[in-house]
RODREN-217097 format. One record per residue (C-alpha): y, x, z negated; chain; residue number from 1. Coordinates in Angstrom, 3 decimals, decimal comma. Last residue first. Layout:
# RODREN-217097
+----------+----------+----------+-------+------+
:       yy :       xx :       zz : chain : resi :
+----------+----------+----------+-------+------+
:        Y :        X :        Z :     A :  NUM :
...
+----------+----------+----------+-------+------+
This chain:
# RODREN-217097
+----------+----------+----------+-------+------+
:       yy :       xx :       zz : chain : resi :
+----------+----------+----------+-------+------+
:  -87,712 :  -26,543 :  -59,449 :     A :  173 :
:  -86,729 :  -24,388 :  -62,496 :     A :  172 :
:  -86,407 :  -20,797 :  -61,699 :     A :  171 :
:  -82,557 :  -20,612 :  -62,010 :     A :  170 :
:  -82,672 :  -21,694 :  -65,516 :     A :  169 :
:  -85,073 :  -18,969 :  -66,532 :     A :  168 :
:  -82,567 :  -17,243 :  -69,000 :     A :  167 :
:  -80,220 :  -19,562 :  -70,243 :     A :  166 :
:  -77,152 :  -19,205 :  -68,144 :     A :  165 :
:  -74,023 :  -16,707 :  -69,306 :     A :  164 :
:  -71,183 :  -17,775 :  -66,887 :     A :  163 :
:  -68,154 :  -16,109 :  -64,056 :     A :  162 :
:  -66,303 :  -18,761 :  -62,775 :     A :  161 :
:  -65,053 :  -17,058 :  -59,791 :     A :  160 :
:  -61,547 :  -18,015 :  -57,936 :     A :  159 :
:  -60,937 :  -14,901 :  -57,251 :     A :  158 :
:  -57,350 :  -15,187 :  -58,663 :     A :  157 :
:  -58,348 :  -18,237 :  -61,657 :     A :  156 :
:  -61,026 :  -14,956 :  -62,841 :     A :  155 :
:  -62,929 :  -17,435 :  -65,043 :     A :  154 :
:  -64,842 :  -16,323 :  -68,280 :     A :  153 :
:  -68,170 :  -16,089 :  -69,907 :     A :  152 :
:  -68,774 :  -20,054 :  -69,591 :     A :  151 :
:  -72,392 :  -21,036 :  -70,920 :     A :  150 :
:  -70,860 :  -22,360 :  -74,197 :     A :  149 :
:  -68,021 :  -24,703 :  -72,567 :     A :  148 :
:  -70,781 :  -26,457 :  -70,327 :     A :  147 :
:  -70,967 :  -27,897 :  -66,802 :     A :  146 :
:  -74,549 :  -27,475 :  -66,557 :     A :  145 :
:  -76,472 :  -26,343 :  -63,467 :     A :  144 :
:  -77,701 :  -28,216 :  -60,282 :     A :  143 :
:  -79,266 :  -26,796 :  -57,394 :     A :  142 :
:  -77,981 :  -27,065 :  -54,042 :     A :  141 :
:  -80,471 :  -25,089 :  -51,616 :     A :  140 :
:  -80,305 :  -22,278 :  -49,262 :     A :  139 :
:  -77,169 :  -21,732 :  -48,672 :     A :  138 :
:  -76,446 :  -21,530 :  -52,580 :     A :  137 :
:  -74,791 :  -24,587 :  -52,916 :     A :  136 :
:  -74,405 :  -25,725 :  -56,593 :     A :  135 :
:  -73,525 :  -29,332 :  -57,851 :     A :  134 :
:  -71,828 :  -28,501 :  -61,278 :     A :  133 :
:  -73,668 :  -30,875 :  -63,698 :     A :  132 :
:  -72,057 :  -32,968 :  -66,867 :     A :  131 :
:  -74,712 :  -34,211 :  -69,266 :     A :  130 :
:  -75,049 :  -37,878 :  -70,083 :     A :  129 :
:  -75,717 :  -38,497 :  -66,659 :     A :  128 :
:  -73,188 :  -40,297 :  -63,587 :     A :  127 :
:  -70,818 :  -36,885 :  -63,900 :     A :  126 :
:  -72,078 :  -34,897 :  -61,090 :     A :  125 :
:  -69,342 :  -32,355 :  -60,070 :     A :  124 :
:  -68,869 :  -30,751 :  -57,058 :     A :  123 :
:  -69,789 :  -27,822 :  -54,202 :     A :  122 :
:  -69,671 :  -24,940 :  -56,967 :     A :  121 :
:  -70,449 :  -22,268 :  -54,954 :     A :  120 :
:  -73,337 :  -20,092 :  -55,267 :     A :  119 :
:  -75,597 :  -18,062 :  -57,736 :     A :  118 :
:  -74,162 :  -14,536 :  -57,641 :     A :  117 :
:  -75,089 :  -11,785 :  -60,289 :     A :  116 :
:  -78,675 :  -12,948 :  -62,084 :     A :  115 :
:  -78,027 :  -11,960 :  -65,724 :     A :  114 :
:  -74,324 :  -12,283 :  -66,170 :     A :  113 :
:  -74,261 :  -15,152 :  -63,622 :     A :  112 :
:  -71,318 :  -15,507 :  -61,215 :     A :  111 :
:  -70,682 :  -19,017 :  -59,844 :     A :  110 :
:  -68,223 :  -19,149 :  -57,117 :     A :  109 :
:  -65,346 :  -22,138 :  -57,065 :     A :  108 :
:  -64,970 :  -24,431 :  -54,821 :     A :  107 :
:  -65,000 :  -27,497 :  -57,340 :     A :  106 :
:  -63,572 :  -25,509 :  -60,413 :     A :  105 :
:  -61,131 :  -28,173 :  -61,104 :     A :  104 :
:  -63,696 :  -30,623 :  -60,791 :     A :  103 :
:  -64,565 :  -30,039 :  -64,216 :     A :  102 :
:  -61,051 :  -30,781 :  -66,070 :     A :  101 :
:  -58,480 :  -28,733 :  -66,193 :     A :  100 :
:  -55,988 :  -28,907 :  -69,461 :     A :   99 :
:  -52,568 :  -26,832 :  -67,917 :     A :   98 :
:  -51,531 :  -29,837 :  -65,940 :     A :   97 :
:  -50,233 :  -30,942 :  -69,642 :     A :   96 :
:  -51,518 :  -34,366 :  -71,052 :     A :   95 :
:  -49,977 :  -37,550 :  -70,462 :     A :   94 :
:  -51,252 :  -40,245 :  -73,082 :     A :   93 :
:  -53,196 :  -43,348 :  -71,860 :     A :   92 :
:  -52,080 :  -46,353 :  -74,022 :     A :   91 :
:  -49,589 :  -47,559 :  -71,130 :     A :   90 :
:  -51,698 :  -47,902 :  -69,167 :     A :   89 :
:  -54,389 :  -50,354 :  -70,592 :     A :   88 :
:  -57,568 :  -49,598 :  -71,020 :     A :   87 :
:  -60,317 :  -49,796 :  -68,315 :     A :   86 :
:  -64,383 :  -49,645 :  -68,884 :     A :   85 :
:  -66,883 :  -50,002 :  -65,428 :     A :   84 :
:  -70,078 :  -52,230 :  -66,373 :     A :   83 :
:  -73,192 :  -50,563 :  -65,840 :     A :   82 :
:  -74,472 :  -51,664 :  -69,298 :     A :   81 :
:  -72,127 :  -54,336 :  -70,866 :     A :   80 :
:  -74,838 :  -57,346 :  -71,095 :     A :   79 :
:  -77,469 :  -54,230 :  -72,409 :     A :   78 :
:  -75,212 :  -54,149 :  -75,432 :     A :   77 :
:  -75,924 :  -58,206 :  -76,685 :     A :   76 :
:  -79,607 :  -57,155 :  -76,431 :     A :   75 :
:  -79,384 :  -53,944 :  -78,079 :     A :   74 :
:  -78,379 :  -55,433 :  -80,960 :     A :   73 :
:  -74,737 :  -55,537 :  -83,093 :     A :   72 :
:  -72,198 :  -56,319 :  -80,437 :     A :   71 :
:  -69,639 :  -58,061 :  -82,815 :     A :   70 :
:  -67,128 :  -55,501 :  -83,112 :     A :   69 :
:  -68,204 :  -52,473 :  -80,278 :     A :   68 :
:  -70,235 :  -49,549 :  -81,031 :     A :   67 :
:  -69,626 :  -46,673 :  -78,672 :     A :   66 :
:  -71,677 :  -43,682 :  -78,223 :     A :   65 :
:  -70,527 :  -40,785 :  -75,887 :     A :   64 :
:  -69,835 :  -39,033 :  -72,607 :     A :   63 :
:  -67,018 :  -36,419 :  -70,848 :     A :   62 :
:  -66,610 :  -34,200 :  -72,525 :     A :   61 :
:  -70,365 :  -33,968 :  -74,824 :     A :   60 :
:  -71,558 :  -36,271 :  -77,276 :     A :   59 :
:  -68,742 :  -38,551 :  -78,734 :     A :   58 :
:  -69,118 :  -40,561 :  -81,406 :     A :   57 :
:  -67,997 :  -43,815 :  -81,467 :     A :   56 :
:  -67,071 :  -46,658 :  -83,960 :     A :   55 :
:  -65,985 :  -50,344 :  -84,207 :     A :   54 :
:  -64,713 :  -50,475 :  -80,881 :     A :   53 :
:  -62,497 :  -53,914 :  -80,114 :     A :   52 :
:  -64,055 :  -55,395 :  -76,794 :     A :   51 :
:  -61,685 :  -56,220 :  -74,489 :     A :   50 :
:  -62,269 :  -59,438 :  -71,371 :     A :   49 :
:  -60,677 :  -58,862 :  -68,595 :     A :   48 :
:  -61,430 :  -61,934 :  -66,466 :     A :   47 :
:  -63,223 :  -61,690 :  -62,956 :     A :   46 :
:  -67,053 :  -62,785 :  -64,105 :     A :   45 :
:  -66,739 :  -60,238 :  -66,955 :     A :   44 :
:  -64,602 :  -57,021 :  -66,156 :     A :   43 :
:  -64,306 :  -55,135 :  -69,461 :     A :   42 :
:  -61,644 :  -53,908 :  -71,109 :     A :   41 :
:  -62,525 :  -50,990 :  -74,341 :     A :   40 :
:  -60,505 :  -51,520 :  -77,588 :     A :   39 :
:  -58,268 :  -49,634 :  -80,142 :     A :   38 :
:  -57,091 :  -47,628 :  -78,037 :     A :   37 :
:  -55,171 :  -44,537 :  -79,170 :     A :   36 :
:  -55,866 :  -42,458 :  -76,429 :     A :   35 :
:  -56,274 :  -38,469 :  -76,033 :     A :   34 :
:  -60,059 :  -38,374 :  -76,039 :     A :   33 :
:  -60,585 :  -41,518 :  -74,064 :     A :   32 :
:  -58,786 :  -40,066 :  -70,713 :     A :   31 :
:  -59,278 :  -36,276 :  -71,092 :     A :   30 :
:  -61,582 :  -36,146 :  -67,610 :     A :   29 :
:  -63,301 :  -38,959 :  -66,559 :     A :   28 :
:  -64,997 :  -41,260 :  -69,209 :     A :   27 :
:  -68,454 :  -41,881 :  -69,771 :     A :   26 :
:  -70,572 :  -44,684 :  -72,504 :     A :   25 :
:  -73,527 :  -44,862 :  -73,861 :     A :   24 :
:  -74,631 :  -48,354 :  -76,087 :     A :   23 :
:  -74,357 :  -48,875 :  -79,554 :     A :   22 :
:  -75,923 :  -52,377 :  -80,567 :     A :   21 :
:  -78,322 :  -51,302 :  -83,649 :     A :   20 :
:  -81,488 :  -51,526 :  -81,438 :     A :   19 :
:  -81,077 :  -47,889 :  -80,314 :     A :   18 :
:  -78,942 :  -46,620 :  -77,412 :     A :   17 :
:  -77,747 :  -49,599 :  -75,277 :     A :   16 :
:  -77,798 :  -48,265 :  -71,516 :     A :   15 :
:  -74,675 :  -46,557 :  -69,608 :     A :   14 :
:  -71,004 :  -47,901 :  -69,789 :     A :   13 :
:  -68,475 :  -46,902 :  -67,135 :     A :   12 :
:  -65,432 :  -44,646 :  -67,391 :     A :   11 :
:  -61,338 :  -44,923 :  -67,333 :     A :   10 :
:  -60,342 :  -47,476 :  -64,931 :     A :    9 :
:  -56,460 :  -47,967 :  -65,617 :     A :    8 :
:  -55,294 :  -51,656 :  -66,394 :     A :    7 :
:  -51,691 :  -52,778 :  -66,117 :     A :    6 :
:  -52,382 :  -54,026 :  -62,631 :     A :    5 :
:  -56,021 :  -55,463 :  -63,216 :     A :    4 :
:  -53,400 :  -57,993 :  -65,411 :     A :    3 :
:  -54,660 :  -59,016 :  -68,542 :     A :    2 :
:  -53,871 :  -62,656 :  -69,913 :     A :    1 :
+----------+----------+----------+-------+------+
């Protein structure tokens, strides 16, 4: 039997994507990308129940698409939607302090190439697909994405996270 004790929360699963039984799933920081799981835990009715995965892709950092063994429709996925996803502890590999993850840069000011300062990183939303940084401007917060590609370079010292955003990004209401 599995013990909530030897269990580690490591994401939540989203809706079923397509008929064929994948469904969306996110995990916090490095935690799926450096295991060697071969199954997701579950929570059903106060029993941890694992679900071996067949095959995932992932789709950005923190989010992918999972297809469990014997979950083959949308139907039998949806049952799993919104449910939180643990592995065991002792398959979750230490990584260095050097790897940050988003809310490292929580406090952080955002420096556009194009439009100079935007703001403060306040947090991180990581309930969509797409990682945001939650920006405070004093005016407004206004969300942007947390993304590799858009990152010019970070001054640690200053803490400034200085980015390249697609032009007209800022305008959108």
């Amino acid at each position: 039997m599995i013990k909530r004790e030897e269990l580690v929360k490591i994401g939540r699963f989203g809706k079923p994507h397509g008929v064929k039984g994948e469904i969306v799933f996110t995990f916090t920081g490095n935690s799926f990308e450096h295991s060697e799981c071969p199954f997701f835990i579950c929570d059903i009715d106060g029993i941890f129940v694992p679900f071996r995965i067949d095959d995932y892709r992932l789709t950005s950092g923190t989010a992918g698409l999972v297809r469990l063994k014997n979950l083959d429709s949308d139907d039998k996925a949806r049952f799993l939607s919104n449910r939180e996803i643990y592995f065991p502890g002792k398959y979750l590999i230490p990584t260095s302090g050097d790897v940050p993850t988003w809310n490292y840069f929580t406090g952080f000011t955002v420096i556009d190439e194009h439009s100079g300062t935007v703001g403060r990183i306040a947090g991180v939303e990581e309930s969509t697909l797409n990682t945001l940084f939650i920006i405070d401007t004093n005016i407004a917060e206004i969300l942007i994405p947390a993304a590799e590609e858009m990152i010019a370079f970070i001054d640690e010292d200053k803490k400034e996270l200085h980015v390249a955003l697609p032009e007209g990004l800022l305008e959108l209401p």
